[in-house]
C-alpha positions in Angstrom: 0.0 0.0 0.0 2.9 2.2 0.9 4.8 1.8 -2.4 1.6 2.2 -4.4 1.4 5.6 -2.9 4.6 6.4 -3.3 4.4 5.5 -6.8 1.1 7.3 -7.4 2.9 10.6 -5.4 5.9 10.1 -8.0 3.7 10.2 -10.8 0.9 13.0 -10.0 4.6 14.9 -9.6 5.5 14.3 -13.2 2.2 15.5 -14.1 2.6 18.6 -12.7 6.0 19.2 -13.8 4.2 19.1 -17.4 1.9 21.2 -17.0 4.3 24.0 -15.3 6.3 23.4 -18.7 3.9 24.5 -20.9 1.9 27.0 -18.6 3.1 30.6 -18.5 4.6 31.7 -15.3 2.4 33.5 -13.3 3.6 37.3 -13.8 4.9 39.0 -10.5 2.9 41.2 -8.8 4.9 44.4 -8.9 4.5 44.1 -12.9 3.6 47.3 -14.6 0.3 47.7 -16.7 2.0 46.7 -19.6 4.9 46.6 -22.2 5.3 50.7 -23.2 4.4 51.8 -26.7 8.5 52.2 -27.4 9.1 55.5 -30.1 10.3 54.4 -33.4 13.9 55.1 -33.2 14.9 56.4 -36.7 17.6 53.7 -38.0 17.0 51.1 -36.3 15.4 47.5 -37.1 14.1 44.3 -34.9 13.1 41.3 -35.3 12.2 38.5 -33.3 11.9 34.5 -34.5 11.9 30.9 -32.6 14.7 29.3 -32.5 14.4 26.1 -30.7 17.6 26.4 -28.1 15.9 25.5 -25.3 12.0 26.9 -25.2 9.5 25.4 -27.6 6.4 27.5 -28.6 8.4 30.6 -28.1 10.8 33.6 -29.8 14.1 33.0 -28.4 16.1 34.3 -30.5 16.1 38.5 -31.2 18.0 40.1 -34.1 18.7 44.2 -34.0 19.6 46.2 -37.5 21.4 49.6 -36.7 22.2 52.1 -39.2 25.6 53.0 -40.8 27.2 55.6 -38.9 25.8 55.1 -35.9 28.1 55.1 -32.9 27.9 52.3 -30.2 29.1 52.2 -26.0 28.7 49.0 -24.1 29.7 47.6 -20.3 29.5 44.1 -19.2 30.6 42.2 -16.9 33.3 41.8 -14.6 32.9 38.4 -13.6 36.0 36.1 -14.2 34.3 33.5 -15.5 32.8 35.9 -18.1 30.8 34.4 -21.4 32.6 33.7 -24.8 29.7 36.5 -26.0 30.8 39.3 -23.6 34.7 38.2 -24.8 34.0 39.2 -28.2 31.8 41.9 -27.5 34.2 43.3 -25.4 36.6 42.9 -28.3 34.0 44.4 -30.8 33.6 48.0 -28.9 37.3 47.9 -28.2 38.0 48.1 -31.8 35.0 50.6 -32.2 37.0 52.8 -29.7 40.1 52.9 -32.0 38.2 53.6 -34.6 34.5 54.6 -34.5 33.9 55.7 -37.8 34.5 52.5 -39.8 32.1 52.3 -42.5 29.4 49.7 -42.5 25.8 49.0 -40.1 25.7 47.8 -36.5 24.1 44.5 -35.4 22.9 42.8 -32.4 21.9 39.2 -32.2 20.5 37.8 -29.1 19.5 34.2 -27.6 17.7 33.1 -24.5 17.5 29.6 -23.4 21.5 29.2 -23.4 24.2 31.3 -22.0 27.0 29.7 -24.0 29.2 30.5 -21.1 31.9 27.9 -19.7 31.6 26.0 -22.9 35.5 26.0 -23.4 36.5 27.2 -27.1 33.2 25.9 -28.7 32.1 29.1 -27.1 34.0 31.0 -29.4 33.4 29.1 -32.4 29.7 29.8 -31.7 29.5 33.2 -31.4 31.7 33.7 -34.8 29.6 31.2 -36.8 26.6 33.5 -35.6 28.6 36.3 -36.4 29.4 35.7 -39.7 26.2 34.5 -40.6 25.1 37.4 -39.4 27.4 39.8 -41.3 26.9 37.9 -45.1 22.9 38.0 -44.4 22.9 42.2 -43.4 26.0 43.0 -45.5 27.7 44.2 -42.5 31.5 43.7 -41.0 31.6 40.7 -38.7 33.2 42.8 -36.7 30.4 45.0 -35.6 28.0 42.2 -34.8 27.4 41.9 -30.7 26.1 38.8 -29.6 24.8 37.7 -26.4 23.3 34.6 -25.3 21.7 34.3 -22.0 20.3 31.2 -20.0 21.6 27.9 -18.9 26.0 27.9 -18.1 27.8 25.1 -19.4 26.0 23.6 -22.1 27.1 24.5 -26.0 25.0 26.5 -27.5 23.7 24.7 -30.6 24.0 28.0 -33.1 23.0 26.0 -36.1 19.2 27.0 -34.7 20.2 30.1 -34.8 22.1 30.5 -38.2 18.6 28.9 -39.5 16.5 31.4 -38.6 18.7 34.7 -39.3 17.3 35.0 -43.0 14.1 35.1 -41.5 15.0 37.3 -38.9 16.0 39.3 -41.5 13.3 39.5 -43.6 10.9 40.5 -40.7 13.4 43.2 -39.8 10.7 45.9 -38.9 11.1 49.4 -36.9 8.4 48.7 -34.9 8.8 45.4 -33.4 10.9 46.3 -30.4 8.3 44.9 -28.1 8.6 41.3 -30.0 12.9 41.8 -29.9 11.8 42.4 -25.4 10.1 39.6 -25.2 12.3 36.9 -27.4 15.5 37.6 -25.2 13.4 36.8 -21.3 14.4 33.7 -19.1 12.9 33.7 -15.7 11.4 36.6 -17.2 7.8 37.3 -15.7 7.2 40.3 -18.2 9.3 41.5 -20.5 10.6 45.5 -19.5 11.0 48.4 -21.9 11.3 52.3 -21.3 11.4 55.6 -23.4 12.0 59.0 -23.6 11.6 61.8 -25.6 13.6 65.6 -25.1 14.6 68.4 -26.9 17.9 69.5 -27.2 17.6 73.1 -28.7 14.8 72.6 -30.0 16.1 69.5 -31.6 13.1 66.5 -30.9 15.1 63.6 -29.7 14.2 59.9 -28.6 15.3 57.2 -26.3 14.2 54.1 -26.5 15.1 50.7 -24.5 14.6 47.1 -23.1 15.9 44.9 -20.4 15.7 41.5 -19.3 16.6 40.1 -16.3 15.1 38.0 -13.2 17.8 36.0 -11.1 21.2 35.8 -10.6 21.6 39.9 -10.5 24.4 41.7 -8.2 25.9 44.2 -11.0 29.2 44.7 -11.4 29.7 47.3 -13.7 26.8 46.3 -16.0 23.8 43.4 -15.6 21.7 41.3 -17.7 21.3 42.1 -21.0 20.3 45.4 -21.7 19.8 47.5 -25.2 19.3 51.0 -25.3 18.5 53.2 -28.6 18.8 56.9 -29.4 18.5 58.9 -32.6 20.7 61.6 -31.1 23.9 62.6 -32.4 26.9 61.8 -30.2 30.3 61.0 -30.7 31.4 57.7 -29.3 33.6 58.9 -26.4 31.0 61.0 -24.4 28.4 58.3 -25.2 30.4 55.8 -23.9 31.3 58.7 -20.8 27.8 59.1 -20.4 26.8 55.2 -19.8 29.6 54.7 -17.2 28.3 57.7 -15.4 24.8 56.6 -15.7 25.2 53.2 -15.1 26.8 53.9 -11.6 23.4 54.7 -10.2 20.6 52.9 -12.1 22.1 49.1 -13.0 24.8 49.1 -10.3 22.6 49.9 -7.8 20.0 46.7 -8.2 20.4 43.5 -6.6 18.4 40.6 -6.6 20.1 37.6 -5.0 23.8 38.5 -4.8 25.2 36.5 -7.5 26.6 38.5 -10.7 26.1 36.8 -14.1 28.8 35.8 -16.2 26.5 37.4 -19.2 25.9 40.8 -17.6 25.8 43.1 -21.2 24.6 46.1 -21.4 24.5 48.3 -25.1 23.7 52.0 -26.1 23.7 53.0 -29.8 23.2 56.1 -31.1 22.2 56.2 -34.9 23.0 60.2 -35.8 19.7 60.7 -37.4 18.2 63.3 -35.5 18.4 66.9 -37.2 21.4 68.0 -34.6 25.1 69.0 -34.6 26.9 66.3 -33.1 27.6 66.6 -29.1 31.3 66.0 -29.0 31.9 67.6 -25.7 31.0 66.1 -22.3 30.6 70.0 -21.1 27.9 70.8 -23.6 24.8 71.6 -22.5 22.7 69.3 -24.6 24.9 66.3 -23.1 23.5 67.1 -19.7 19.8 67.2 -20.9 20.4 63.9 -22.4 22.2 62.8 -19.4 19.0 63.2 -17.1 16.7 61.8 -19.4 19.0 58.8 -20.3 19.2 58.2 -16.6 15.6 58.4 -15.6 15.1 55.6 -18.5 18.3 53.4 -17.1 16.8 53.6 -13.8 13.1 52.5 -14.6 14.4 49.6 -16.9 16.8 49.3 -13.6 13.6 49.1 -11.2 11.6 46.7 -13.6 14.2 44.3 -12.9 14.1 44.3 -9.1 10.4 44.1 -9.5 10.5 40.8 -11.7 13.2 39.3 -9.3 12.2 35.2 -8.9 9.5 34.5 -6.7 9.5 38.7 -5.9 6.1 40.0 -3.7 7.6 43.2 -2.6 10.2 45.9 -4.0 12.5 46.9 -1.5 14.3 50.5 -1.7 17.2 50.4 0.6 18.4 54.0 1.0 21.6 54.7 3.3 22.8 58.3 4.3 25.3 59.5 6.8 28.0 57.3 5.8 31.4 57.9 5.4 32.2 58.3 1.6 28.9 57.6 -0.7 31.4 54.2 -1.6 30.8 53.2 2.0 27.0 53.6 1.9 26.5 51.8 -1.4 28.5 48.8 0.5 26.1 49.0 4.0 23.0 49.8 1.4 24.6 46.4 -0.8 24.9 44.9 2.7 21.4 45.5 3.6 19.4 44.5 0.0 21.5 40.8 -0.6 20.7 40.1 3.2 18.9 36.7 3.1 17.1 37.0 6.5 16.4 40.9 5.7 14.8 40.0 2.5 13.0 36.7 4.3 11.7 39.0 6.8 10.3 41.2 4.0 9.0 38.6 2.7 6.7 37.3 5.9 6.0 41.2 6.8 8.0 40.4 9.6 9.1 44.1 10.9 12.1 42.7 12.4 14.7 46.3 12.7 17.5 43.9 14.0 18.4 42.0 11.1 19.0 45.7 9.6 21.4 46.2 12.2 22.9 42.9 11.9 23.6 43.7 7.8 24.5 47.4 8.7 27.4 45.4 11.4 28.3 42.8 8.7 29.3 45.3 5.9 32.6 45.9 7.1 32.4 49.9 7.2 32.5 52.5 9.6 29.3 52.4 11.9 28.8 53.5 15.3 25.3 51.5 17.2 24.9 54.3 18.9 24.3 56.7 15.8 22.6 54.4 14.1 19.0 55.6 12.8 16.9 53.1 11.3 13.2 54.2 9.5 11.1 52.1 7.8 8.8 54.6 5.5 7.9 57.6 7.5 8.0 55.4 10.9 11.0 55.9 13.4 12.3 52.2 14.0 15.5 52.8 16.0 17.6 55.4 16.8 20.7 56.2 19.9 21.6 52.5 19.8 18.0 51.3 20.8 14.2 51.0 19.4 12.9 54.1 19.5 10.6 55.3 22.0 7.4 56.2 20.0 7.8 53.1 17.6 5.1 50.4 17.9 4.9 46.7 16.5 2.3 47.3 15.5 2.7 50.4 12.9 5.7 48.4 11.3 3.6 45.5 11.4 0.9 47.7 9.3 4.0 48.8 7.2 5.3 45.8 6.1 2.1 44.9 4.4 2.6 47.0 2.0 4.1 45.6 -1.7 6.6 48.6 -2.0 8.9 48.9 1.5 11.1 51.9 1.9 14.2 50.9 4.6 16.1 53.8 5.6 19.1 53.8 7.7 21.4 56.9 8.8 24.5 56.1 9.8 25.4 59.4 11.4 28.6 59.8 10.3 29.5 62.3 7.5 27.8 62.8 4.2 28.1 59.8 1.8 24.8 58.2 0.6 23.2 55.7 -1.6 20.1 54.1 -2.7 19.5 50.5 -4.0 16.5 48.8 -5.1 15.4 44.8 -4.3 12.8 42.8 -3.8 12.1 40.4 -1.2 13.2 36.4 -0.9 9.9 34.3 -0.9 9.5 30.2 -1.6 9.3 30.5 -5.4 12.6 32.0 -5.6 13.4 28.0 -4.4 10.9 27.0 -6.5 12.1 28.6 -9.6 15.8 27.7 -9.0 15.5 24.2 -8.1 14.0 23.1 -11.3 15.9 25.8 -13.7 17.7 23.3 -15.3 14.7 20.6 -16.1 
């Protein structure tokens, strides 16, 4: 009797491992309304196709068309064990640098399903196959083809999918399929993530136009996930490429989902040149500032979107740290605080529990003094002189904690350094999700 219901337990769990195959995942709560009608970027194409690396019934495999003399600035990835993709991409914009006005179009190809990381030199071999396939079908230099693959480590990447469906993916090359390019390039993916902008520089209309992807397996380390950004406006290649380190610092670098930095992390801004402007070849010009703020407020929501579609995620967390000593030493305590497991867990069970802040604050390895210490979460006064405070109630953070966007503020009393990072909390499907990823 005992084996027979073991044996029928066995079996109703196949069943349900099916159906979860061909069901969508359920989207995560924090989702926005919907994908954003993205502007039509002038010079620039996408298209979208399936593949067959890994999903079935699915794009998964994205192809992007940029103009002739368009410029292009890129970080990835610092992660020693770094994909053969981000190897040759980093390759690709190096030779941009030297020499950014080498004639011929831009493209990006783009896979999900497989990371084609730590697959020795049959890495390499892949991403120049797709490369050059690539390159004869648009009539473009193999050199200016990005690739990036994203999904399962350590399995070759069978690119002979892919080379099959590039003429396609060219033929349906469209300006106004960004949304279909999104959507072909999630994983874990609850919904895929996009962002615009549009600003005037003298006058000048401009657009910005982007898309992310990214669930697990975020801590960014000088870029994350995959990430492709498109303007019309007219910039040289060294203040773009000034621009995105700046702006990166503060939107992508300052998300974390579970502490662990990809070996894919790629992240891609191209500007075609086809608005009516002069070019802005001077980081002090004043147009570069107003393209700076409005580039950043896109980095960051695409940023945001991502801690909100974090595995298993109920809540978004914004960790903000001030009083620190250098804002270097509040982006580590702030770090400290949004990859803490029990922090996040406590989130997670609306479990106002102020000490596991302290604990992470303790753990970080900066300055801190106990007794300076002032912990807040919202508007409500937690902690502060090295004890709970004496108006706060468990009640009111109780109350607090129910609430699907938290706000944890700490002071450290110190000096002047600050920082803000975004999260989300750590809940059983992030278990869920990660314990069967590879089945």
């Amino acid at each position: 009797m005992a084996q027979d219901l073991i044996a029928r337990i066995k079996a109703l769990k196949t069943e349900l491992a099916a159906l979860e195959a061909v069901l969508p995942a359920p989207v995560s709560p924090l989702a926005p309304a919907g994908f954003p009608a993205l502007p039509v970027i002038k010079g620039v194409r996408f298209a979208a196709a399936m593949a067959g690396v890994k999903y079935q019934g699915r794009t998964d495999v994205m192809l992007a068309e940029i103009c002739e003399g368009a410029q292009m600035a890129g970080v990835f990835t610092r992660s020693t064990t770094r994909s053969a993709p981000v190897l040759r991409c980093e390759e690709a914009l190096a030779a941009h640098v030297e020499a950014p006005d080498v004639a011929g179009k831009f493209a990006i190809l783009v896979n999900s399903g497989n990371a084609n990381a730590f697959t020795g030199g049959r890495g390499f071999e892949s991403v120049d196959a797709l490369r050059d396939c690539v390159a004869e079908a648009l009539d473009c230099p193999a050199e200016k083809v990005f690739t990036a693959s994203t999904g399962v480590i350590g399995e070759p990447l069978p690119h002979g999918r892919i080379e099959a469906a590039v003429d396609g993916l060219c033929a349906a090359l469209d300006a106004g399929h960004a949304a279909a390019a999104a959507t072909a390039i999630m994983t874990t993916d609850t919904f895929a993530k996009g962002a615009a902008a549009e600003l005037e520089l003298d006058g000048v209309p401009v657009k910005i136009s982007g898309f992310a992807k990214g669930s697990g397996m975020i801590a960014p380390d000088m870029a994350t996930m995959l990430v492709y950004i498109f303007t019309d406006a007219k910039i040289s290649q060294k203040v773009l490429q000034q621009m995105l380190w700046l702006e990166n610092a503060s939107t992508f670098n300052c998300i974390t989902v579970d502490g662990d930095t990809s070996t894919s992390d790629t992240l891609l801004l191209t500007a075609t040149g086809r608005a009516d402007m002069p070019v802005i070849d001077d980081f002090a010009d004043p147009r570069a500032r107003v393209f700076r703020k409005a580039l950043q407020a896109l980095m960051r929501d695409l940023a945001q979107q991502v801690a909100r579609d974090g595995e298993g995620a109920s809540k978004l967390i914004e960790v903000r740290v001030t009083g620190a000593n250098s804002s270097g030493a509040a982006h580590r305590i702030a770090m400290s605080i949004a990859n803490s497991p029990l922090v996040k867990t406590a989130v997670a069970g609306e479990d106002p529990n102020w000490g596991r802040v302290v604990m992470a604050v303790g753990k970080a390895g900066e300055r801190a003094d106990r007794d300076r210490l002032t912990i807040r979460f919202g508007d409500i006064l937690v902690a502060e002189n090295g004890w709970v405070a004496p108006s706060y109630t468990e009640e009111a953070g109780a109350a607090y904690m129910k609430q699907s966007e938290i706000v944890i503020a700490v002071d450290i009393g110190l000096d002047s350094g600050k920082a803000t990072i975004w999260t989300c909390d750590l809940t059983h499907r992030y278990i869920t999700i990660n314990a069967d990823y590879r089945s």
